[in-house]
N, CA, C and O atoms as a Tripos MOL2 file, in Angstrom:
@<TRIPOS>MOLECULE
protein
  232   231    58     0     0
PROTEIN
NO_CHARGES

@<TRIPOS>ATOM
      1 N         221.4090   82.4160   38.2230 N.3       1 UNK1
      2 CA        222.6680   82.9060   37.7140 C.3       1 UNK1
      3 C         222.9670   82.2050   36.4040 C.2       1 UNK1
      4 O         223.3080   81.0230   36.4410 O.2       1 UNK1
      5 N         222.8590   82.8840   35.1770 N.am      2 UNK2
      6 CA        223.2280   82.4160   34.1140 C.3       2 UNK2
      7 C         224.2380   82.2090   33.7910 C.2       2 UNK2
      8 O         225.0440   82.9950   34.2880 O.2       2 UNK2
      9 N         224.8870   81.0920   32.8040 N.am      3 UNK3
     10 CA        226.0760   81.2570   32.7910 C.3       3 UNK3
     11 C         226.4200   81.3600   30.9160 C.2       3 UNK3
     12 O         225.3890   81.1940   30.2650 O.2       3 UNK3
     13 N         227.4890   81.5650   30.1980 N.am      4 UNK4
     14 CA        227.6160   81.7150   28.7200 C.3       4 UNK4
     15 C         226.9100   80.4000   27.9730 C.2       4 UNK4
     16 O         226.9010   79.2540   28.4230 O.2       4 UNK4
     17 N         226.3540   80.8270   26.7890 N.am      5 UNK5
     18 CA        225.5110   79.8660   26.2390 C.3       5 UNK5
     19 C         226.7270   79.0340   25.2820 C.2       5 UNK5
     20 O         227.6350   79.6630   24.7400 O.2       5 UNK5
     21 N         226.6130   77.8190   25.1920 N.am      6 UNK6
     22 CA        227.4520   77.6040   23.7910 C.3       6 UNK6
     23 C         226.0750   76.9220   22.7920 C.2       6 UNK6
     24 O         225.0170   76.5520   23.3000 O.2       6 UNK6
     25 N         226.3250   76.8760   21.5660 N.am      7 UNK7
     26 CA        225.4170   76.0640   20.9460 C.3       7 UNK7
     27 C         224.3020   75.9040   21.5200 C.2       7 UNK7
     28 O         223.9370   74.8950   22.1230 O.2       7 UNK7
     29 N         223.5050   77.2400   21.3030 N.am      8 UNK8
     30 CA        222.1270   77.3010   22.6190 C.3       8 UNK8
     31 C         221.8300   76.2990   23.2870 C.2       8 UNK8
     32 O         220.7530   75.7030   23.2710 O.2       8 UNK8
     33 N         223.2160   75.9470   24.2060 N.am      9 UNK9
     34 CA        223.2810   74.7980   25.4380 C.3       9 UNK9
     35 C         223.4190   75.5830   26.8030 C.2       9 UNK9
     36 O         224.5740   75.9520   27.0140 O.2       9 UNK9
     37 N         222.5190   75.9140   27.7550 N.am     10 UNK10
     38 CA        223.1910   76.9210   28.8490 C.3      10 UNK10
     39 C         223.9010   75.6490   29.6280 C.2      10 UNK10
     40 O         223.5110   74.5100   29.8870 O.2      10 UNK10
     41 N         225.0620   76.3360   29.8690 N.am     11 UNK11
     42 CA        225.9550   76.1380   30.5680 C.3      11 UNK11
     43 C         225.9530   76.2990   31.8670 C.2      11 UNK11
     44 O         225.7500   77.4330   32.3000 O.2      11 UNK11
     45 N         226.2870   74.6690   33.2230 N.am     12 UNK12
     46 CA        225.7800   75.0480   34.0800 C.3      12 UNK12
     47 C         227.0660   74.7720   34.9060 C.2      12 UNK12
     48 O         228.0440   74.4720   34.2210 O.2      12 UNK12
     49 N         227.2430   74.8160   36.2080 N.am     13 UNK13
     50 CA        228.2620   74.4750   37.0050 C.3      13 UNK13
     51 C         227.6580   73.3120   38.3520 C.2      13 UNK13
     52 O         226.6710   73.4340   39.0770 O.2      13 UNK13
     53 N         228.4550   72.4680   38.3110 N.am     14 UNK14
     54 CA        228.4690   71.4770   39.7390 C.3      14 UNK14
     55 C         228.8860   72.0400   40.9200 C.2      14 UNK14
     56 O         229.9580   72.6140   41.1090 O.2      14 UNK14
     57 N         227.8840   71.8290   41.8070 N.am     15 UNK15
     58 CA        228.1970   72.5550   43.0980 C.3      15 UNK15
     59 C         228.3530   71.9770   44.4810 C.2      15 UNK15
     60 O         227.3670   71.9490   45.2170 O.2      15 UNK15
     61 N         229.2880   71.6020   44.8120 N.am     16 UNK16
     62 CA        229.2700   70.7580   46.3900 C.3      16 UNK16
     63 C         228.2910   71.4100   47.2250 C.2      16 UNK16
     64 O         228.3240   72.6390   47.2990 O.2      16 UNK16
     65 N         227.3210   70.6750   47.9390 N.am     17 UNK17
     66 CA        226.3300   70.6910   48.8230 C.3      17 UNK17
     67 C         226.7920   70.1310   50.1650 C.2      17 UNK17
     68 O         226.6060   68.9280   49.9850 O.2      17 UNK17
     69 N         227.2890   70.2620   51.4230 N.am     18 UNK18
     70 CA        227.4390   69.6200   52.1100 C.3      18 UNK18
     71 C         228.4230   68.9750   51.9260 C.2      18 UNK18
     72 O         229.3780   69.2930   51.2170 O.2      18 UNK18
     73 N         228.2300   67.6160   52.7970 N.am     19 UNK19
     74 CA        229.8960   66.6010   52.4280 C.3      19 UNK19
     75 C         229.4150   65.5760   51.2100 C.2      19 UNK19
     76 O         230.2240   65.2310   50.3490 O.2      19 UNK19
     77 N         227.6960   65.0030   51.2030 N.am     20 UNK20
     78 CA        227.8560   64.0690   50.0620 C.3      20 UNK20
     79 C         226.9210   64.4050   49.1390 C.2      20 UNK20
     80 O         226.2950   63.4070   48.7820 O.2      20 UNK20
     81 N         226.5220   65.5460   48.5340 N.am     21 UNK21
     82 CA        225.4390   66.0010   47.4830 C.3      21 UNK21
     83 C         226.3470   67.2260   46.7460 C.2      21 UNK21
     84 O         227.2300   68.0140   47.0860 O.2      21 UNK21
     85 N         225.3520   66.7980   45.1600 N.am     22 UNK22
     86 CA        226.1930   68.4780   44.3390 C.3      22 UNK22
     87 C         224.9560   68.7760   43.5370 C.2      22 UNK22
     88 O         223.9720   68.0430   43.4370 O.2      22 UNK22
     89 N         225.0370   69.2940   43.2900 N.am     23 UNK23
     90 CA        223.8350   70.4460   42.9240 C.3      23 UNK23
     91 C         223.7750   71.4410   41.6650 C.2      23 UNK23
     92 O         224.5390   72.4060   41.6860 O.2      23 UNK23
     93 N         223.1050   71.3070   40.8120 N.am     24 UNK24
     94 CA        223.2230   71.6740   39.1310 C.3      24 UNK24
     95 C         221.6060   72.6840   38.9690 C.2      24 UNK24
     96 O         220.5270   72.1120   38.8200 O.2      24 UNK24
     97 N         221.6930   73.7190   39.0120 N.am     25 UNK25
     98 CA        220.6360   74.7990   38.7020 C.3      25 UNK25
     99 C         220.3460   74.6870   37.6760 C.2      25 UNK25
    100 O         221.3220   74.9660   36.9790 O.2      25 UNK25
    101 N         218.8770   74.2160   36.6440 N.am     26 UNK26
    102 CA        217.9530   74.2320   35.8850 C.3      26 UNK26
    103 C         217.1030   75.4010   35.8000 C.2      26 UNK26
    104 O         216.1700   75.9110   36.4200 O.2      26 UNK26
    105 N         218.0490   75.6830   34.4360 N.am     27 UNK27
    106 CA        217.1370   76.9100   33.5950 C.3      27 UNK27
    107 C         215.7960   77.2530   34.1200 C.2      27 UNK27
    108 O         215.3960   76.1430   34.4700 O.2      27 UNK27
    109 N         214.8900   78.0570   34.3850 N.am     28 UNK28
    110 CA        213.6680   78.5570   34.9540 C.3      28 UNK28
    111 C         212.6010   78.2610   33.5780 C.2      28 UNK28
    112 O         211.4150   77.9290   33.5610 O.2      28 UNK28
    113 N         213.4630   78.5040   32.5860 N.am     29 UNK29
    114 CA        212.3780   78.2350   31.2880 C.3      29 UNK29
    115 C         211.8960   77.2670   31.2250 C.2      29 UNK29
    116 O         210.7370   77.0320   30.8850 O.2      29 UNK29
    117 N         213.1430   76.1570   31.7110 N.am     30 UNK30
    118 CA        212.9610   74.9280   31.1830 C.3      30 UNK30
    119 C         211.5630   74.3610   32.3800 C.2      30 UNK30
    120 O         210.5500   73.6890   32.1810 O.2      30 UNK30
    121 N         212.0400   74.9080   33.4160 N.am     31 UNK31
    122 CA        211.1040   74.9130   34.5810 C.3      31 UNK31
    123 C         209.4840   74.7620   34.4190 C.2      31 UNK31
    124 O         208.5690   73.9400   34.4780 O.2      31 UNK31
    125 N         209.8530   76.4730   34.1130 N.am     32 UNK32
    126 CA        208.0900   76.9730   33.7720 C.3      32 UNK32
    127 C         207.5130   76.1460   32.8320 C.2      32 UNK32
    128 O         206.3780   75.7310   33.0630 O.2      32 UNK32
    129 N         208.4230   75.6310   31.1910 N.am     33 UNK33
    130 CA        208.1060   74.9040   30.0890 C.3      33 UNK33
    131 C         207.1950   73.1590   31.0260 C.2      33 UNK33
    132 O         206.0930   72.8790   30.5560 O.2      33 UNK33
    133 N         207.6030   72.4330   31.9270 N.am     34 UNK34
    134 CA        207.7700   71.3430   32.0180 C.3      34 UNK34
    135 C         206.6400   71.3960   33.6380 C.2      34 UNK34
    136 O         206.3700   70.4060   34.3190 O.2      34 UNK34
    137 N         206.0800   73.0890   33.9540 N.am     35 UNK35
    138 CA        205.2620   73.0190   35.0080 C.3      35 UNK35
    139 C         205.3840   72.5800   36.4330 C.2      35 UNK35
    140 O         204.5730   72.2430   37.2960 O.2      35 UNK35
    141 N         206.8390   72.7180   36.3680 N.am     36 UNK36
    142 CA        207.3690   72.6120   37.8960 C.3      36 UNK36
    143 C         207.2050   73.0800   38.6170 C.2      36 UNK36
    144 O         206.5240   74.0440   38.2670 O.2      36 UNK36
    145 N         207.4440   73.1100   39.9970 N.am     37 UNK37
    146 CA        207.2200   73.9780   41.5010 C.3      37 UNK37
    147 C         208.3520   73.8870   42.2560 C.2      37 UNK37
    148 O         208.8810   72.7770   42.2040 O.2      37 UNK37
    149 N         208.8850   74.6890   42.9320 N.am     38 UNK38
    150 CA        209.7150   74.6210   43.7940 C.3      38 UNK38
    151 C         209.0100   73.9740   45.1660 C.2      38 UNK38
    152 O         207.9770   74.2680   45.7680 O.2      38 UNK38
    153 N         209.9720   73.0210   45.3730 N.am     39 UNK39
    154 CA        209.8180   71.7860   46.8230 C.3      39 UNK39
    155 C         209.3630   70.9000   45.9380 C.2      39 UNK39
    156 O         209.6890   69.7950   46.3720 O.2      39 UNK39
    157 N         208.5770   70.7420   44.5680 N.am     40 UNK40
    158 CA        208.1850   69.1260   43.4880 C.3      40 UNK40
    159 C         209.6570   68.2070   44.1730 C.2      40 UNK40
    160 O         210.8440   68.3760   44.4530 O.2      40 UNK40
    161 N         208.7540   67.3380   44.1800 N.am     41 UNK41
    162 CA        209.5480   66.0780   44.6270 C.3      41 UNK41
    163 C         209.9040   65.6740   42.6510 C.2      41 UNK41
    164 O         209.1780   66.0170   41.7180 O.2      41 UNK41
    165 N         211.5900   64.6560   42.5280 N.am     42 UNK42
    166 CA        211.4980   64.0480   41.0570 C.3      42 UNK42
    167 C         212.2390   62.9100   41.4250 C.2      42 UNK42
    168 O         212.4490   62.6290   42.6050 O.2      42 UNK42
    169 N         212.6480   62.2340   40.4700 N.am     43 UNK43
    170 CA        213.2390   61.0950   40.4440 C.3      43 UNK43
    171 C         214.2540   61.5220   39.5590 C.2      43 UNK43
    172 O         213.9180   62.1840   38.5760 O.2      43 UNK43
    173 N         215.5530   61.2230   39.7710 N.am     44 UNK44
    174 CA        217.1500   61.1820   39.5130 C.3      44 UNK44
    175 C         217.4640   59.8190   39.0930 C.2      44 UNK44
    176 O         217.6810   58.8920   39.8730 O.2      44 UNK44
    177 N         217.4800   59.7310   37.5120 N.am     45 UNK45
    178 CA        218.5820   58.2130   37.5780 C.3      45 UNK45
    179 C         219.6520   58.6190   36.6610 C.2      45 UNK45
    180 O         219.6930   59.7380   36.1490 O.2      45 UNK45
    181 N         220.6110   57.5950   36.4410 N.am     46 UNK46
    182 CA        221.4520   57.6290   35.5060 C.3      46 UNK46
    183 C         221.2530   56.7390   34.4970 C.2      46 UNK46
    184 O         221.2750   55.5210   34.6730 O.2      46 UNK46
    185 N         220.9990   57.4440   33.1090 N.am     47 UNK47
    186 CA        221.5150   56.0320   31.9390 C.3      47 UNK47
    187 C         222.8490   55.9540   31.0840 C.2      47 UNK47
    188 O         223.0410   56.4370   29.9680 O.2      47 UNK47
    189 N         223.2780   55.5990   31.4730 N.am     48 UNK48
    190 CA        224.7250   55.6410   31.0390 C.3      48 UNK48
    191 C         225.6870   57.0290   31.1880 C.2      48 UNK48
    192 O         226.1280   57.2430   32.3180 O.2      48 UNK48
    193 N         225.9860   57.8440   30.2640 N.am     49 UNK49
    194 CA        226.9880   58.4760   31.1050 C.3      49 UNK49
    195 C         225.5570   59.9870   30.5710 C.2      49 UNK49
    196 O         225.9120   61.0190   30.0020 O.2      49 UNK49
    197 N         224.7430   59.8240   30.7780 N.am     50 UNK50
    198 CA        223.7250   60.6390   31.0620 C.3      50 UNK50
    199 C         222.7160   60.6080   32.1450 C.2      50 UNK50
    200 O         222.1890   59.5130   32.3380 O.2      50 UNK50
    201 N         222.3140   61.6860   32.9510 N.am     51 UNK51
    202 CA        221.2930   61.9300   34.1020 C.3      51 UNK51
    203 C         219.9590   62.5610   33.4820 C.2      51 UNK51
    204 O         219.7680   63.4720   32.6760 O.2      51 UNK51
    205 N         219.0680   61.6500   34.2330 N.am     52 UNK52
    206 CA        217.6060   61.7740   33.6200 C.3      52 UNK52
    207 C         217.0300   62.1020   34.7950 C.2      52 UNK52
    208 O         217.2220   61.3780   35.7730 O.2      52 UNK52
    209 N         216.0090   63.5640   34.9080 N.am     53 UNK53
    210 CA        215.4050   63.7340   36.2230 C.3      53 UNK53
    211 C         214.1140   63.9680   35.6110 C.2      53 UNK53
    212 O         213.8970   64.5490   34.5480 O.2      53 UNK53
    213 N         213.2260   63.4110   36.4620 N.am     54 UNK54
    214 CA        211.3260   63.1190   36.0470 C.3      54 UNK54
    215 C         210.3260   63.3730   37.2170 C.2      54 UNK54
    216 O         210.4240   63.1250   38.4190 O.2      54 UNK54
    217 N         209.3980   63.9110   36.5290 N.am     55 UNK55
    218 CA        208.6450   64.3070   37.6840 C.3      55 UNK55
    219 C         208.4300   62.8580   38.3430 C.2      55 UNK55
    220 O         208.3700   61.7970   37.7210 O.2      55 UNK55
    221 N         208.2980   63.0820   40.0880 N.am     56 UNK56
    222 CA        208.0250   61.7660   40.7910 C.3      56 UNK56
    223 C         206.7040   61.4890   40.8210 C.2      56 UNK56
    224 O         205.9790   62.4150   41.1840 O.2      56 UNK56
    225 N         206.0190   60.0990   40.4380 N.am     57 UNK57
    226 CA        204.5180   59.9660   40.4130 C.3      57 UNK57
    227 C         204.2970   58.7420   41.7700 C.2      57 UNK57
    228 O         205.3050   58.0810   42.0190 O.2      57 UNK57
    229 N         203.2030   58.4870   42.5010 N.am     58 UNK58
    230 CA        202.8920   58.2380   43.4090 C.3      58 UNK58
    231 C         202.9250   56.9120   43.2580 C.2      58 UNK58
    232 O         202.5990   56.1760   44.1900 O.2      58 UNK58
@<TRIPOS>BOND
     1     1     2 1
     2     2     3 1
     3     3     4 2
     4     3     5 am
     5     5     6 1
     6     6     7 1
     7     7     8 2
     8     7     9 am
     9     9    10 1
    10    10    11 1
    11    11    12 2
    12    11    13 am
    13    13    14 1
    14    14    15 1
    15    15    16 2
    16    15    17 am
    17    17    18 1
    18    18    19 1
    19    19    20 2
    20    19    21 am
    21    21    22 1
    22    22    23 1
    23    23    24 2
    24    23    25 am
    25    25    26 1
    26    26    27 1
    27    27    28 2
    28    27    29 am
    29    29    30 1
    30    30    31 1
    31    31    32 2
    32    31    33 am
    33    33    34 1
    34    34    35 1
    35    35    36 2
    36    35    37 am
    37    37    38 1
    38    38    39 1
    39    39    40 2
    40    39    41 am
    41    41    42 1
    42    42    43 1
    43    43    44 2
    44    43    45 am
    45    45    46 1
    46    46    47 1
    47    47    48 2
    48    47    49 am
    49    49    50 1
    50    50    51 1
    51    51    52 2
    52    51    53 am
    53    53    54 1
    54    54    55 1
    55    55    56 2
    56    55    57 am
    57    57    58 1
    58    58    59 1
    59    59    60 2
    60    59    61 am
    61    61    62 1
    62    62    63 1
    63    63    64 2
    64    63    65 am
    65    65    66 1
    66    66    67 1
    67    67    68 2
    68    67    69 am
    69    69    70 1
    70    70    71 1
    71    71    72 2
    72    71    73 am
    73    73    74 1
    74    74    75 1
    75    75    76 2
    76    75    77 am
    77    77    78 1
    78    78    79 1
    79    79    80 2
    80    79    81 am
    81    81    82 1
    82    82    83 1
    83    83    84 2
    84    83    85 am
    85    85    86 1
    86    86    87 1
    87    87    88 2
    88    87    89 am
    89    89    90 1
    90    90    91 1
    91    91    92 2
    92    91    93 am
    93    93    94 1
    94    94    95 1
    95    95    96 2
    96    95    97 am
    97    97    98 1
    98    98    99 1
    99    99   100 2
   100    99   101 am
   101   101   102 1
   102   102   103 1
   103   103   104 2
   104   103   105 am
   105   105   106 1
   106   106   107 1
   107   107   108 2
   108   107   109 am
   109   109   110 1
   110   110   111 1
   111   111   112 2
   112   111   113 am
   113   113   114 1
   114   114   115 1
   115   115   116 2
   116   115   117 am
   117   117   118 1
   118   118   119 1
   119   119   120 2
   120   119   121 am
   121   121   122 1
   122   122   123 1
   123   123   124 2
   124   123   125 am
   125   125   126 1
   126   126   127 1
   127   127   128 2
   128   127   129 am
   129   129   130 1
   130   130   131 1
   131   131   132 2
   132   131   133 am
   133   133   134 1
   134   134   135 1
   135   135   136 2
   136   135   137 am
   137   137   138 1
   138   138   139 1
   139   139   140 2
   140   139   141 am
   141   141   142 1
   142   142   143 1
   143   143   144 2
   144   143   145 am
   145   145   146 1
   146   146   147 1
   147   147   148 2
   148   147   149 am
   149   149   150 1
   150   150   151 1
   151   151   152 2
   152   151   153 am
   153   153   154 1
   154   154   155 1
   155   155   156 2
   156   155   157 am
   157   157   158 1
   158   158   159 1
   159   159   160 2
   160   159   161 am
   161   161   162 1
   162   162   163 1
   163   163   164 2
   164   163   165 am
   165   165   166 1
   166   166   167 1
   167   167   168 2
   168   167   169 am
   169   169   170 1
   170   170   171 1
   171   171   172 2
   172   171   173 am
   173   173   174 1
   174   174   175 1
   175   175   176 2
   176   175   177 am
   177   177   178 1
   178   178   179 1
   179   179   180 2
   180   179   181 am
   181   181   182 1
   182   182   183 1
   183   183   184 2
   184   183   185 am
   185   185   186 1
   186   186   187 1
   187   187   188 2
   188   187   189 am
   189   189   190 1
   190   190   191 1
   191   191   192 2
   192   191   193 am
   193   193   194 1
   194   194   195 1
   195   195   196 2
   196   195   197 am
   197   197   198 1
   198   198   199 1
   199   199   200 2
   200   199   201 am
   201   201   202 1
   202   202   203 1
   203   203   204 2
   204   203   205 am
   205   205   206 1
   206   206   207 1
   207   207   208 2
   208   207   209 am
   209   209   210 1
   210   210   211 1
   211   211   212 2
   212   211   213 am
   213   213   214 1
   214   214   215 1
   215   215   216 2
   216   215   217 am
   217   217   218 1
   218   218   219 1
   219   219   220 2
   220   219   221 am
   221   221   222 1
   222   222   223 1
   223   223   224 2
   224   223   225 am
   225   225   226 1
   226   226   227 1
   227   227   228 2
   228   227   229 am
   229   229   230 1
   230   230   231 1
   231   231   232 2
@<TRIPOS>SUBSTRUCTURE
     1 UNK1         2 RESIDUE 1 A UNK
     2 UNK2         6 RESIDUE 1 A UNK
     3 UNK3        10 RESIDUE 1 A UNK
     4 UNK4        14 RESIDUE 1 A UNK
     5 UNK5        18 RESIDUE 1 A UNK
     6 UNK6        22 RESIDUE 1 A UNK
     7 UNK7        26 RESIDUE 1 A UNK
     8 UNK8        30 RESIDUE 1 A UNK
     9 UNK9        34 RESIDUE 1 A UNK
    10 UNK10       38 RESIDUE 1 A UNK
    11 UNK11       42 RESIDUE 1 A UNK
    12 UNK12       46 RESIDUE 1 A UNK
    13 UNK13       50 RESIDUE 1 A UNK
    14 UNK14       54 RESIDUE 1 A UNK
    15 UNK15       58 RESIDUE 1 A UNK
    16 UNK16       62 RESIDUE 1 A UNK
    17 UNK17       66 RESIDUE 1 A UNK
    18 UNK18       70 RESIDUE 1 A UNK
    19 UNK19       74 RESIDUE 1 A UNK
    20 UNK20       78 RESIDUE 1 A UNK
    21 UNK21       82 RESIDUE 1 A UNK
    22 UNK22       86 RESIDUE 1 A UNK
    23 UNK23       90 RESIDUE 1 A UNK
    24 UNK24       94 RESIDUE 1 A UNK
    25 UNK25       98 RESIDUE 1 A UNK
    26 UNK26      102 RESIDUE 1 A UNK
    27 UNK27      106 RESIDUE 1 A UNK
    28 UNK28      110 RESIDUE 1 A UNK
    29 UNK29      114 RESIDUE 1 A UNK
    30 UNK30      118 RESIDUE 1 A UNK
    31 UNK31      122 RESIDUE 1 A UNK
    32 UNK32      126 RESIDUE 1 A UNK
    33 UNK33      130 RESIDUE 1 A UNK
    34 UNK34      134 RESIDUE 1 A UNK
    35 UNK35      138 RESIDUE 1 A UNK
    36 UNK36      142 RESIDUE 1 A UNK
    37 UNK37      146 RESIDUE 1 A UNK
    38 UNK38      150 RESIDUE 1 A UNK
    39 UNK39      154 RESIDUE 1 A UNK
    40 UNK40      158 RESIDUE 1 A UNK
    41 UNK41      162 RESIDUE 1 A UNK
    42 UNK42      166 RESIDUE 1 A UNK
    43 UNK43      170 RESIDUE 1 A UNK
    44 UNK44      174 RESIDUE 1 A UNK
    45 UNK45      178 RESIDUE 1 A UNK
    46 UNK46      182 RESIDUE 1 A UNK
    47 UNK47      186 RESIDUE 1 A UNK
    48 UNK48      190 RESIDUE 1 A UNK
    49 UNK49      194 RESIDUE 1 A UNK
    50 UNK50      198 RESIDUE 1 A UNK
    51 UNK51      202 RESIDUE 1 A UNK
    52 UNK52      206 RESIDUE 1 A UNK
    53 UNK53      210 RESIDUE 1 A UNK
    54 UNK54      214 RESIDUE 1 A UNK
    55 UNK55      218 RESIDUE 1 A UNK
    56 UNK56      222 RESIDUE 1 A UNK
    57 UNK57      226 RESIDUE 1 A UNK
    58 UNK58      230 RESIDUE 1 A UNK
């Protein structure tokens, strides 16, 4: 579900998951671009008031 672009930034929405997870849908381009799979395990951190997600390596 796309949402309006601003400054070819797609625009996404936060989504409550349950009682303690939220959930942010990533563009498919960006997906396919970066060779992802659906079920890929990644790693989630925060650096400052930005979120960095990476593929998880063993």
């Amino acid at each position: 579900m796309a949402l309006s672009k601003t400054a070819s930034q797609p625009i996404r929405k936060i989504t409550k998951v349950g009682g303690a997870s939220y959930s942010v849908t990533i563009p498919k381009d960006i997906v396919r671009a970066l060779g992802w799979r659906e079920h890929q395990k990644v790693v989630v951190t925060q650096r400052g008031q930005k979120i960095t997600i990476e593929d998880w390596k063993e």
